[in-house]
C-alpha positions as CSV (number, residue, x, y, z in Angstrom):
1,X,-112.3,-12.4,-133.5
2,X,-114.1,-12.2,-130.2
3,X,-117.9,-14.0,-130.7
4,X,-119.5,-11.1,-128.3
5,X,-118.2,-7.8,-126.7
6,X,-120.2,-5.8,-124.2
7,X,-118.7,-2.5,-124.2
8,X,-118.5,0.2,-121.6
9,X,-121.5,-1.1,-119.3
10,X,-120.8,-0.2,-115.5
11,X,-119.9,-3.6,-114.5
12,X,-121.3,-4.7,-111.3
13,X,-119.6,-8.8,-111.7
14,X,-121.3,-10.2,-108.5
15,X,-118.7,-10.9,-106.7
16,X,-119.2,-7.9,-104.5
17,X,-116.1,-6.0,-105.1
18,X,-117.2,-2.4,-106.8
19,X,-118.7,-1.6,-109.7
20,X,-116.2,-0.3,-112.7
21,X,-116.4,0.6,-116.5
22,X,-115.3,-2.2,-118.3
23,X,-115.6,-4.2,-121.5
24,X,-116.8,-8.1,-121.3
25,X,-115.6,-10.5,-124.2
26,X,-117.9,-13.9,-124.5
27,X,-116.4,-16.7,-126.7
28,X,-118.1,-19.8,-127.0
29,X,-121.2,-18.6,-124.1
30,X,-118.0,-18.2,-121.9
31,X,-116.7,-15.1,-120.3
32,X,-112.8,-14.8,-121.5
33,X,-111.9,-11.5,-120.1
34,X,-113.2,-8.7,-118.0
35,X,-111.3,-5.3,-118.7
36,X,-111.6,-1.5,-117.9
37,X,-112.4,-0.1,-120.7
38,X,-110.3,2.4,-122.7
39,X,-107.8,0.2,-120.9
40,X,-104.0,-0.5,-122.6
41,X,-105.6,-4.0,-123.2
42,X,-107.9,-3.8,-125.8
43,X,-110.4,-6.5,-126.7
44,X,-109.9,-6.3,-130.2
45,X,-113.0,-7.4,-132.8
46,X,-115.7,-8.9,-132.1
47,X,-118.3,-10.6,-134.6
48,X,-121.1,-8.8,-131.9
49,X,-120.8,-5.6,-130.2
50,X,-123.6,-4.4,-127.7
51,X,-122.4,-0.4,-126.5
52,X,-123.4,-0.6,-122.9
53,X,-122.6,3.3,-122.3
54,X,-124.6,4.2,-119.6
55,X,-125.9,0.9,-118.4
56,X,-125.9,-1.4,-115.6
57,X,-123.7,-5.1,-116.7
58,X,-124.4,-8.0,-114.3
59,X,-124.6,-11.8,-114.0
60,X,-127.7,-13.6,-114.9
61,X,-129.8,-13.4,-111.9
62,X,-130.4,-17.2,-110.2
63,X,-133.3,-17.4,-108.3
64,X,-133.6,-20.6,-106.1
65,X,-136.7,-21.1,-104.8
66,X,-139.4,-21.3,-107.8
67,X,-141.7,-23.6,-108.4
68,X,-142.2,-24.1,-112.1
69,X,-142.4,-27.9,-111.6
70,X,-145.5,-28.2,-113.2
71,X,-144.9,-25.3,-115.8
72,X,-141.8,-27.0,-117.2
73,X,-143.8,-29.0,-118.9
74,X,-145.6,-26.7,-121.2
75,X,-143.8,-23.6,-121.0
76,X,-140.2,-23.1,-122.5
77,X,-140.2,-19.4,-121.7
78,X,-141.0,-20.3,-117.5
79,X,-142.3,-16.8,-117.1
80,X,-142.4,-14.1,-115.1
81,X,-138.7,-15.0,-114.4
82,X,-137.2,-15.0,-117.8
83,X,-139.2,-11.5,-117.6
84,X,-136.9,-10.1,-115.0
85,X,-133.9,-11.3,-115.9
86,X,-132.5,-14.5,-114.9
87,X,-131.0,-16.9,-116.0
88,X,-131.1,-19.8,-114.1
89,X,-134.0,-21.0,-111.3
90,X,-134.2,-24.1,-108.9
91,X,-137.3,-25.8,-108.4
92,X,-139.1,-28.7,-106.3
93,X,-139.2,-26.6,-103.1
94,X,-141.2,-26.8,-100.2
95,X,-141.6,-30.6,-100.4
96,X,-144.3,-30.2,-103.3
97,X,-143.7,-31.2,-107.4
98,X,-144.2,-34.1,-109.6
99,X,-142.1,-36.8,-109.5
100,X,-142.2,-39.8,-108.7
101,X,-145.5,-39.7,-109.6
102,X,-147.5,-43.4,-109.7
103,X,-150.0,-43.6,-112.4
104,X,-152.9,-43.4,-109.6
105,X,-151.5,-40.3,-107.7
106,X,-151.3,-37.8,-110.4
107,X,-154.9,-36.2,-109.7
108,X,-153.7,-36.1,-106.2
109,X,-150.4,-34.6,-106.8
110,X,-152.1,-32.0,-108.8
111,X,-154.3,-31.1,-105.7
112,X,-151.3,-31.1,-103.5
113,X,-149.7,-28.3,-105.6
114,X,-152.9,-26.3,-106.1
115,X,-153.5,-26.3,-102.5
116,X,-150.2,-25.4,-101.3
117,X,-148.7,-22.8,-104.1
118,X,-152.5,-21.9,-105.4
119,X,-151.3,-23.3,-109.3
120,X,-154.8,-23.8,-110.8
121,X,-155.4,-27.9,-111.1
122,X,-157.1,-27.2,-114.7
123,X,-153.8,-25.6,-115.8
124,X,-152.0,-28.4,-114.6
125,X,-154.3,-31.3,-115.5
126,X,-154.5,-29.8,-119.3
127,X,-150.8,-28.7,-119.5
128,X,-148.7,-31.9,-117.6
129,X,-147.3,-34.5,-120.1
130,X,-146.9,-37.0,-117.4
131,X,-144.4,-39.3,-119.5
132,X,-142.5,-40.3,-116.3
133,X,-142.9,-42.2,-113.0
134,X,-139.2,-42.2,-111.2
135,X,-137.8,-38.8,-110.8
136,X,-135.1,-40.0,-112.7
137,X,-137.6,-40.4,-115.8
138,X,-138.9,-37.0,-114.8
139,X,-135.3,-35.7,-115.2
140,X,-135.1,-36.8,-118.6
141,X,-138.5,-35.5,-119.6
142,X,-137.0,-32.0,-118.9
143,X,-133.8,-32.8,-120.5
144,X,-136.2,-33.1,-123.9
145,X,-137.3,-29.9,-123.7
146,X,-135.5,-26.6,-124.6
147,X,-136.3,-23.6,-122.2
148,X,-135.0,-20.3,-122.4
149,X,-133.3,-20.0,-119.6
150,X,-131.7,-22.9,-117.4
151,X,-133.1,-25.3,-114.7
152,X,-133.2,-27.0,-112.0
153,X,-134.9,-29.4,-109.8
154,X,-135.1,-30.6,-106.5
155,X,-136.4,-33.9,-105.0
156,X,-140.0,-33.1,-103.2
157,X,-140.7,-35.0,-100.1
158,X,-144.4,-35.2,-100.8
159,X,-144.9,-37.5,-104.0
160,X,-141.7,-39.3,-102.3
161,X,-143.6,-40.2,-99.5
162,X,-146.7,-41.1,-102.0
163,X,-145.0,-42.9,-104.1
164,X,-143.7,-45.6,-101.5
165,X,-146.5,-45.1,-98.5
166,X,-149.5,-44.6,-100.8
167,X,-152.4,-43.1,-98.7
168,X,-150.6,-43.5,-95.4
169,X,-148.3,-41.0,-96.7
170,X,-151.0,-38.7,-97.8
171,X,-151.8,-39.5,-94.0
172,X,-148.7,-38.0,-92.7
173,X,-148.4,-41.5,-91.1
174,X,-145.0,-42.1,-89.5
175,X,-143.2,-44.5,-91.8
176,X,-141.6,-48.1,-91.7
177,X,-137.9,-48.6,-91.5
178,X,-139.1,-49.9,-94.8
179,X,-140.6,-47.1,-95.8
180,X,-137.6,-44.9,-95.0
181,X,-134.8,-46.9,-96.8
182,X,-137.2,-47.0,-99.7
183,X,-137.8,-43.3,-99.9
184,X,-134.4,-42.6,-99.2
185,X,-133.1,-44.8,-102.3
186,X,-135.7,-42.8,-104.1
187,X,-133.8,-39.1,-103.3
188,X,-130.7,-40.9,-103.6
189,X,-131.2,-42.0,-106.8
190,X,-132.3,-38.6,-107.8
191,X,-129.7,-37.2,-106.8
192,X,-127.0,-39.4,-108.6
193,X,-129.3,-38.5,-111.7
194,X,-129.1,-34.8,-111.5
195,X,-131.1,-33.4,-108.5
196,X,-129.9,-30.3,-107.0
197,X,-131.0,-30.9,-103.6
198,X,-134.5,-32.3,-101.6
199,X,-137.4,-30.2,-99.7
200,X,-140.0,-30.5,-97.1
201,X,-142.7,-28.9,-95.5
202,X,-142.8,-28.7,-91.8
203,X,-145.0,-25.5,-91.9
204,X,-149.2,-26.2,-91.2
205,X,-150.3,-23.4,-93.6
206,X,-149.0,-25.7,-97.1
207,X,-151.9,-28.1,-97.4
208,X,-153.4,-29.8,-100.3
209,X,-156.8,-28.8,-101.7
210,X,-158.7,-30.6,-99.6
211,X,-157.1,-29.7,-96.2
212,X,-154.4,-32.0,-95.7
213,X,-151.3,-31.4,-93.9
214,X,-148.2,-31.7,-97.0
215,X,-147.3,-35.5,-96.6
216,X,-143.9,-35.3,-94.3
217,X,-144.9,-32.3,-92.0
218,X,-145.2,-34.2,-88.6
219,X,-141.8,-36.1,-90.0
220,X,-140.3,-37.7,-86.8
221,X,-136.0,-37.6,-87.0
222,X,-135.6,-41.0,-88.0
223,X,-137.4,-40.3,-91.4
224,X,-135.1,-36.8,-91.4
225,X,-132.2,-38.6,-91.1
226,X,-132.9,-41.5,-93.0
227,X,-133.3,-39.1,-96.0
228,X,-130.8,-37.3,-95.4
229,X,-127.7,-39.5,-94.9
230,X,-129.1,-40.0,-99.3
231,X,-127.9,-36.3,-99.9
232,X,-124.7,-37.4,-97.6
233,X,-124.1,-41.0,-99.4
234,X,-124.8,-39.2,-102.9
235,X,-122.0,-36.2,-102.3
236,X,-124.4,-32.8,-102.9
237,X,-127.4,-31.5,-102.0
238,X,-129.1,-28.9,-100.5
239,X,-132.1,-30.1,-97.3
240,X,-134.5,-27.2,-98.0
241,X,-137.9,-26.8,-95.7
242,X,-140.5,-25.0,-94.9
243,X,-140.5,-24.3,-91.0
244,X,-143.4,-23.4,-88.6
245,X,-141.9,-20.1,-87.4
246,X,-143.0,-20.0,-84.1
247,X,-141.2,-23.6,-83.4
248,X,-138.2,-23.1,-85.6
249,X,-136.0,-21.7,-82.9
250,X,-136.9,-24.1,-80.2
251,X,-137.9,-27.7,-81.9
252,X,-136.7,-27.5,-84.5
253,X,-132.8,-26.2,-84.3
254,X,-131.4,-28.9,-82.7
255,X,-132.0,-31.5,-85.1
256,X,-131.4,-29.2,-87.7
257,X,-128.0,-29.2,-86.2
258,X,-127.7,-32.4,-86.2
259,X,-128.6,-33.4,-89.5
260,X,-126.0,-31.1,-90.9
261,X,-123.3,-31.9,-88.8
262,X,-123.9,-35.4,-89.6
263,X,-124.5,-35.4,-92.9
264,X,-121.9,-32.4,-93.8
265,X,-124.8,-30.8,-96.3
266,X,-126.4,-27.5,-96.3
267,X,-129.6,-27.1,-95.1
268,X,-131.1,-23.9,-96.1
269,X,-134.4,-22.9,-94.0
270,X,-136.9,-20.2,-95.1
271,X,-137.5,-17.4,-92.2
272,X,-140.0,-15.1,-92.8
273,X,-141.4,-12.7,-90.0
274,X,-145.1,-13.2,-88.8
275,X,-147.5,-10.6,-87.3
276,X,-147.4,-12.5,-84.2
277,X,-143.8,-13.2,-83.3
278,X,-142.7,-10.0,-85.0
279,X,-139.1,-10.4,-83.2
280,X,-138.4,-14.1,-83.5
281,X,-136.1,-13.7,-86.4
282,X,-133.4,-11.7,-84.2
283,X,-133.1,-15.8,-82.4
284,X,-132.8,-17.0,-86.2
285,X,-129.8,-15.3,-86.6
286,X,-128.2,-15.3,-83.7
287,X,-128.6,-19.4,-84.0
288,X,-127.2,-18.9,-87.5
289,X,-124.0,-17.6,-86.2
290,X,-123.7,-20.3,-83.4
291,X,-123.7,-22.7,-86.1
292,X,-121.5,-20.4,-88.0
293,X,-119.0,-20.5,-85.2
294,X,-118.9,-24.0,-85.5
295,X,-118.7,-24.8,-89.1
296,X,-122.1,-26.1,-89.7
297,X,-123.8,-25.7,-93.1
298,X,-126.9,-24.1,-91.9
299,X,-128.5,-21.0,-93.8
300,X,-131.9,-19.4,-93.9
301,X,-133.1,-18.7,-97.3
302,X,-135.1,-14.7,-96.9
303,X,-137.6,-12.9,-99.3
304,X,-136.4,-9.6,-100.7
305,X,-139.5,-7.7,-99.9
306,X,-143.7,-8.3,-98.0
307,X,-145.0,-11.7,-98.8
308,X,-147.8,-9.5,-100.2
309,X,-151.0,-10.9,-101.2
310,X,-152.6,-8.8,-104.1
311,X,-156.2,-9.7,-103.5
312,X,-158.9,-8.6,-106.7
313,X,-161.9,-10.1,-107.9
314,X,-160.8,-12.8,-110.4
315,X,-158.2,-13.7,-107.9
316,X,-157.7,-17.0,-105.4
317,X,-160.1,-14.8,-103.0
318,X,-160.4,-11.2,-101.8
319,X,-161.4,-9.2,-98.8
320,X,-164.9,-9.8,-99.8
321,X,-165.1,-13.7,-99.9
322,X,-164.9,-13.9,-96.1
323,X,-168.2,-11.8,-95.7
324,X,-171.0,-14.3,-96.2
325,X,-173.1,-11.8,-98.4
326,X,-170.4,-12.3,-101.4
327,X,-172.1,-15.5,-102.0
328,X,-174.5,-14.1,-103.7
329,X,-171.8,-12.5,-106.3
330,X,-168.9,-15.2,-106.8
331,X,-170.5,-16.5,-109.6
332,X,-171.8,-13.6,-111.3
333,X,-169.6,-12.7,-114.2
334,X,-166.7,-9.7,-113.1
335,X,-168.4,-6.7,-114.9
336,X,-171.2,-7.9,-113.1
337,X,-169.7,-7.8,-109.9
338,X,-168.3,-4.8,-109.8
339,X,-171.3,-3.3,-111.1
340,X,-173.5,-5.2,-108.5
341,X,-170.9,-3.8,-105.6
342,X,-172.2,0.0,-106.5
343,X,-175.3,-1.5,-104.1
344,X,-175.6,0.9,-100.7
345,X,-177.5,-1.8,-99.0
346,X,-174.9,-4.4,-100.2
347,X,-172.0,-1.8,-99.0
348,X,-174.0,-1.5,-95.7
349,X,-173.1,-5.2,-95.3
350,X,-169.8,-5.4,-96.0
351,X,-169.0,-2.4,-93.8
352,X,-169.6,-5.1,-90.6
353,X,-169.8,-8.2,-90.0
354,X,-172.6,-10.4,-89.2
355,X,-173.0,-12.4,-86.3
356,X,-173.5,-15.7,-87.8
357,X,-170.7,-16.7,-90.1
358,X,-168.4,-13.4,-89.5
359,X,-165.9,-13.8,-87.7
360,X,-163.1,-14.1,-89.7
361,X,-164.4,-11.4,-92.0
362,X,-163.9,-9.2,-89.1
363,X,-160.5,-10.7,-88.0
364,X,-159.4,-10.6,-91.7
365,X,-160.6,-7.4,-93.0
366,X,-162.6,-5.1,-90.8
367,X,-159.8,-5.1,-88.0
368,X,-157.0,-5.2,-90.4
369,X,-158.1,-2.2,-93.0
370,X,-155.0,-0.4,-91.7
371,X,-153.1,-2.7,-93.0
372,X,-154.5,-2.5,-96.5
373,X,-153.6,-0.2,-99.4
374,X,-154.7,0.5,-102.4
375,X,-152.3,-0.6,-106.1
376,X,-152.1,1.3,-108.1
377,X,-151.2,0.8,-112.2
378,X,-147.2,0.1,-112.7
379,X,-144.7,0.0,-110.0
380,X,-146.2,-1.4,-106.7
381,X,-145.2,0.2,-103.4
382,X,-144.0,-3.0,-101.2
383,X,-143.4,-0.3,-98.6
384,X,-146.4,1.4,-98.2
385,X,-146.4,4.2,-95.3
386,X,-149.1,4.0,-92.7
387,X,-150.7,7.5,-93.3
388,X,-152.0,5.6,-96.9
389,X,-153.6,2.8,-95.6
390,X,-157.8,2.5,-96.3
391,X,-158.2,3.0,-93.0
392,X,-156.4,6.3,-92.8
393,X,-157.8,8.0,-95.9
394,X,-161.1,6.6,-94.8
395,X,-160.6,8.7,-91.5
396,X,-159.2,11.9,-93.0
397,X,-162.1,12.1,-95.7
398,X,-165.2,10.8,-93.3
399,X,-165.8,8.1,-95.2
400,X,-165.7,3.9,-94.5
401,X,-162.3,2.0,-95.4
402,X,-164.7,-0.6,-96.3
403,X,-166.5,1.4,-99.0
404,X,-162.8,2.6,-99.8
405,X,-162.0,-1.0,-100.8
406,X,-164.9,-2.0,-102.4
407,X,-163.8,0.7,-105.1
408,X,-160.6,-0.1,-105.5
409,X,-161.9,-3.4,-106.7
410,X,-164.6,-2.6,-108.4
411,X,-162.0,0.2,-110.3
412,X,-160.8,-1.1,-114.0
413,X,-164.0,-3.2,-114.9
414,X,-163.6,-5.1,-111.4
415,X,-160.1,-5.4,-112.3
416,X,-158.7,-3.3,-109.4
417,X,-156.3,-4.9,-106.6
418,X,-155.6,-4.1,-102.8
419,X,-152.5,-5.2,-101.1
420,X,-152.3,-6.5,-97.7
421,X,-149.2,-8.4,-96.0
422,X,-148.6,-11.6,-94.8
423,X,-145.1,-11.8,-94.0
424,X,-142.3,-9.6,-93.2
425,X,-144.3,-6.0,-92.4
426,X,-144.9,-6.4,-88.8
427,X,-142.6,-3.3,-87.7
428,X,-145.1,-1.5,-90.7
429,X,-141.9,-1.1,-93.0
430,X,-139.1,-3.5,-94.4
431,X,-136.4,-2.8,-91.6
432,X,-136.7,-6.6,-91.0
433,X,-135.6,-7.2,-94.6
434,X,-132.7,-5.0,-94.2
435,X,-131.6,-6.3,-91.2
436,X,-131.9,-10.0,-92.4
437,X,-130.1,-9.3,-95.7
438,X,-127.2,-8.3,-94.5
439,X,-126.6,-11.3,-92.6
440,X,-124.2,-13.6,-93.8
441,X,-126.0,-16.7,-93.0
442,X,-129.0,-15.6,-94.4
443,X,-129.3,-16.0,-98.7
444,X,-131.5,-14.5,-101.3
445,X,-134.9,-16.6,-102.3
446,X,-138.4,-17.7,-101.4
447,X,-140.0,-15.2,-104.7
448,X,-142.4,-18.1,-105.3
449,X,-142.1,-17.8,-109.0
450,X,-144.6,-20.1,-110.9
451,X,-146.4,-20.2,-107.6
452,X,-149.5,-18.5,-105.7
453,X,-150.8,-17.6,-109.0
454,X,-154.2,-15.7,-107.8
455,X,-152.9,-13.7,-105.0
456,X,-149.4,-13.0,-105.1
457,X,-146.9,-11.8,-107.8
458,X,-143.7,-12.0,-106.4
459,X,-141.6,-13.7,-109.2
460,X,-140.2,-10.2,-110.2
461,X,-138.6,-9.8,-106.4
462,X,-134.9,-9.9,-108.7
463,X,-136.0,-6.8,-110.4
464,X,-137.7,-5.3,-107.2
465,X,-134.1,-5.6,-105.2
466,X,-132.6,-3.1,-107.9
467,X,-135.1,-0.8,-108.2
468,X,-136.6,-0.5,-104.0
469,X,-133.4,-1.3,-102.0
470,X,-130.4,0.5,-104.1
471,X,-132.3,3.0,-105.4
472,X,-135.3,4.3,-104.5
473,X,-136.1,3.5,-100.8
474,X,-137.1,6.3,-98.9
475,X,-138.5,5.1,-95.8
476,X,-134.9,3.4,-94.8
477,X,-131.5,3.2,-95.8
478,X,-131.0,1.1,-99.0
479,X,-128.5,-1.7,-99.6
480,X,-125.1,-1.4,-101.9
481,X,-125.4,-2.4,-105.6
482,X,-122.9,-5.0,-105.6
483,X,-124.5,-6.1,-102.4
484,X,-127.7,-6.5,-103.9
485,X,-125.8,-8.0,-107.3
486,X,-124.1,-10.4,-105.1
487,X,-127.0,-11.7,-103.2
488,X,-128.9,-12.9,-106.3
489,X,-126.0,-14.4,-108.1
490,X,-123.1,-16.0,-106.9
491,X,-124.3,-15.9,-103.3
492,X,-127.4,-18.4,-104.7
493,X,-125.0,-20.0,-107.2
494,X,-123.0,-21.0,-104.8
495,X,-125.4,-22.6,-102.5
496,X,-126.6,-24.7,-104.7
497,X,-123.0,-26.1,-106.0
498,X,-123.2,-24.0,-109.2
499,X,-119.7,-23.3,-109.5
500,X,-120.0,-22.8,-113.4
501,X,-121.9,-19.1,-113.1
502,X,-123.1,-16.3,-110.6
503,X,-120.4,-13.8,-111.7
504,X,-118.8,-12.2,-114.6
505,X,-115.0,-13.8,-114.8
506,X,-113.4,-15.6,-117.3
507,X,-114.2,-19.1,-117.3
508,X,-117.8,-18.6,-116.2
509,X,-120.7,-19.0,-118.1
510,X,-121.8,-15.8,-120.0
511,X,-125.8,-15.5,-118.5
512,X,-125.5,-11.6,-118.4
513,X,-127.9,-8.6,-117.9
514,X,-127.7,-5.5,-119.5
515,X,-130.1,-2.7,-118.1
516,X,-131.1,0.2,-118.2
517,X,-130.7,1.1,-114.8
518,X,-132.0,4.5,-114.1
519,X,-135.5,3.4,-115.8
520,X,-135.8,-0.1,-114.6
521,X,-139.4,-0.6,-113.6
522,X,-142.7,-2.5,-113.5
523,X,-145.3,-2.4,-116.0
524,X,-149.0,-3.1,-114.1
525,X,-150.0,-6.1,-112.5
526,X,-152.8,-7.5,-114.3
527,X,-154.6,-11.2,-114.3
528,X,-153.7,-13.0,-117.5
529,X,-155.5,-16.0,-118.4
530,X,-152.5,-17.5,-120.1
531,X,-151.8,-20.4,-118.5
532,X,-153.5,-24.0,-120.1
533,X,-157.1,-24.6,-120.3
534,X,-157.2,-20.3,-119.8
535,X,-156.4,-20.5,-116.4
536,X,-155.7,-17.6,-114.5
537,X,-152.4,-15.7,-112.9
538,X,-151.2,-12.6,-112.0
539,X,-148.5,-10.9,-113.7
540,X,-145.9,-8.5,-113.6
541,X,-143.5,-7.7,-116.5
542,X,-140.3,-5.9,-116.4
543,X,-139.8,-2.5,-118.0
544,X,-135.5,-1.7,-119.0
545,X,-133.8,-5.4,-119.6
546,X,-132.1,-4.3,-123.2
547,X,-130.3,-7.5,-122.9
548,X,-129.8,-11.0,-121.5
549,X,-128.0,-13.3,-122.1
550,X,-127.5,-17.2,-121.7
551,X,-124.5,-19.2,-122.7
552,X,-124.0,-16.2,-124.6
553,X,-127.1,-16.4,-126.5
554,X,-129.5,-13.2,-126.6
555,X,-133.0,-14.1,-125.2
556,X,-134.2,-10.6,-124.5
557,X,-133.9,-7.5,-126.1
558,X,-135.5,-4.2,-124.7
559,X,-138.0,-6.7,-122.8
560,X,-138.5,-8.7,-125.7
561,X,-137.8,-12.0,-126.2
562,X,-136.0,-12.8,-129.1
563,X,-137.3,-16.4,-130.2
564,X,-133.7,-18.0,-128.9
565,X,-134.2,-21.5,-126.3
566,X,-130.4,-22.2,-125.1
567,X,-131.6,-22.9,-121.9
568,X,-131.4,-26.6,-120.7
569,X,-131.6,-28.7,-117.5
570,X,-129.0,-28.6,-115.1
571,X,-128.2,-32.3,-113.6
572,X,-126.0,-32.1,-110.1
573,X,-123.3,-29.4,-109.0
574,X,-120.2,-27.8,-111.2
């Protein structure tokens, strides 16, 4: 008597061979066989059958680059990704999290996040529990706590570099030799005690709350390497960082090079594509298959779709903020300011910008309204065509994009949202993205999940892959389900040493989606104030998940979730 059979789902295992009809039998939250179904081998009983006639059966999605490092704390359900399907997530990227954490640095560790991932500090002042110091402590905080899916964590190269340099670190101060061996122990001992891998930030846009550079971003090679030769002394480990784009192909390659050829671990680099080196990526990979061709562990880590900021009233900011005459609204309560936007005069401000103090207002906004679009309720175009930008309707219908976005967001009670990009849209459409996925040195990530809380809603990217690029893409080809399975399963398993799941074959773990394929969508993105203290985020939920699974345990059903915690911390490779 099997414990679970999922019957006649079209089986898409991850693994990137095709799809088939098959039935999967789980015994003790392990997979035990894979078979066609109707097959001369029969499964036999099963004390649980789920009929998956008709829908889509695929590994728990693993998402590695999230940043629920704060949210752990408080939060067994680490929504939106439990929302959208997987199963397992890596945290502590982009040099930024919580441990070790000095008894005197928490309020400053709390600004460091808020500053560089926008996680309100009054969520994470009310909601951290703070019983730790080392990151090993920290490790066995989370291993207290039941979640509902699994996690894991990375050493983060700013509290490291707090922890031992104090405010020189905060300074981005070059270290000691002291200072290095000390930090290195530090990641080294994390390591040994469960860590997944380390990050950094080399990138000048992460910065704390009040305007500092992320502690380690000027990081000379000696620090580099000091740390580093940890991950090599401890065995495992991913180097993840946060590049400055314009200077990763140049200065920043060749010690990337020689960090992994000397230390034999993987570093896995995030490339995104800005406005204003639209082509730079095409040197990315090119330099991924040098390294490639001579067997060293680099990769770069891509988003699935626009690093889109979703910019309302209630959020981080909005195209209004940079005009000076908002002043006179950010405090007035949102039904008030959307009511108080209805103003002509007030319109006939926004609609330029003033000498004094408007600059970026006009950089931002006025000289960018093609590049801004209007969301609308449910599924959100990441692909938007030029011909429905504001600035186009505005044109065909006489009227100003500016009064065009003013009401959007004043639409829904001032609950209305505009998107505009910040990454990957410089060609106007998501040929980058399609190019970059299909790159073998490149790997599925960088959704932010926990993260960028008022502006950006990208922690349902897993869900987005399905639904934009294998099956309703129209300004492009789209990519092969089992490609797109692949990428966000064992390809990120196996990056990160996970050797225990990523795919649906016996002896794995059984973290498994069932979906409703043909239906799978979005419900709106709205601003929920459910985080601690009612602070705000934006959300997205998932629409056709009838089941998932961990260890063999059902945590969703049809979108629900069903009360069941198997999820637990993950401590080193398998």
């Amino acid at each position: 008597m099997h414990d679970l059979v999922i019957r006649g789902g079209f089986v898409v295992d991850g693994t990137g061979r095709p799809g088939r009809i098959a039935d999967v039998v789980v015994n003790d939250g392990v997979i035990t066989a894979v078979v066609d179904a109707g097959s001369v081998d029969d499964v036999g009983e099963a004390t649980r059958v789920v009929d998956a006639t008709g829908k889509l059966v695929t590994p728990g999605w693993v998402d590695i680059h999230t940043h629920y490092d704060g949210q752990a704390s408080w939060d067994p359900y680490l929504t939106p990704s439990s929302w959208h399907g997987v199963t397992t997530v890596v945290m502590g990227n982009c040099g930024v999290g919580f441990a070790p954490a000095a008894p005197d640095r928490h309020e400053w560790l709390i600004e460091l996040m808020e500053g560089v991932e926008d996680i309100p500090g009054t969520a994470l002042t009310e909601g951290l529990t703070w019983d730790w110091e080392s990151f090993e402590e920290y490790l066995d905080a989370l291993d207290r706590r039941q979640f509902v899916i699994d996690i894991g964590a990375q050493v983060a190269h700013g509290p490291v570099r707090g922890y031992v340099m104090g405010e020189r670190g905060a300074a981005d101060e070059a270290p000691t030799d002291d200072d290095i061996a000390a930090m290195a122990d530090i990641v080294e001992r994390g390591l040994r005690a469960g860590a997944l891998g380390f990050s950094t930030s080399r990138t000048p846009i992460h910065r704390s709350k009040s305007g500092e550079l992320v502690p380690g971003t000027h990081a000379e090679r000696d620090e580099l390497f000091g740390i580093a030769d940890a991950l090599a002394r401890a065995g495992h480990g991913v180097f993840q960082f946060a590049p400055d784009h314009a200077h990763l192909p140049i200065d920043e390659w060749p010690w990337m090079k020689e960090l992994a050829r000397r230390t034999g671990r993987t570093i896995s680099v995030n490339l995104n594509q800005p406005d204003d080196a639209p082509d730079l990526w095409k040197d990315v990979l090119a330099l991924l298959d040098e390294a490639s061709d001579e067997g060293i562990p680099i990769v770069a880590q891509v988003a699935g779709r626009v690093v889109g900021l979703l910019m309302c009233l209630e959020g981080s900011f909005n195209p209004l903020s940079f005009h000076p005459a908002y002043a006179t609204l950010a405090d007035l309560p949102l039904a008030e300011r959307a009511v108080a936007l209805a103003d002509p005069a007030l319109r006939d401000e926004f609609a330029t910008a003033p000498a004094d103090g408007g600059a970026l207002y006009q950089k931002l906004v006025l000289d960018r309204l093609d590049r801004f679009w209007v969301v609308e309720d449910g599924d959100i175009d990441y692909e938007p065509p030029p011909e429905q930008s504001l600035a186009a309707i505005a044109e065909r219908n006489g009227m100003r994009a500016s009064d065009l976005m003013i009401d959007q967001l004043a639409s829904n009670d001032g609950n209305g949202i505009v998107l505009t990009p910040f990454f990957n849209y410089a060609y106007g459409d998501l040929s980058f993205s399609y190019e970059v996925h299909q790159h073998p040195g490149t790997r599925m990530g960088l959704a932010d999940a926990g993260a960028h809380c008022g502006v950006v809603c990208d922690g349902g990217t897993p869900t987005f892959m399905l639904t934009h690029w294998t099956r309703d893409r129209t300004r492009g080809p789209k990519l092969a389900l089992e490609h797109v399975v692949r990428r966000q399963t064992q390809e990120t398993a196996e990056l990160y040493g996970l050797g225990d799941r990523g795919a649906l074959m016996p002896g794995l773990r059984a973290d498994i989606n069932v979906i409703d394929y043909d239906h799978l969508t979005f419900g709106a993105a709205r601003m929920a104030h459910d985080l601690p203290a009612g602070a705000r985020r934006l959300v997205q939920k998932a629409k056709g998940y009838d089941a998932t699974f961990v260890a063999g345990v059902q945590i969703v059903d049809h979108d629900e979730f069903t009360g069941e915690l198997p999820g637990k911390l993950i401590r080193g490779p398998r």
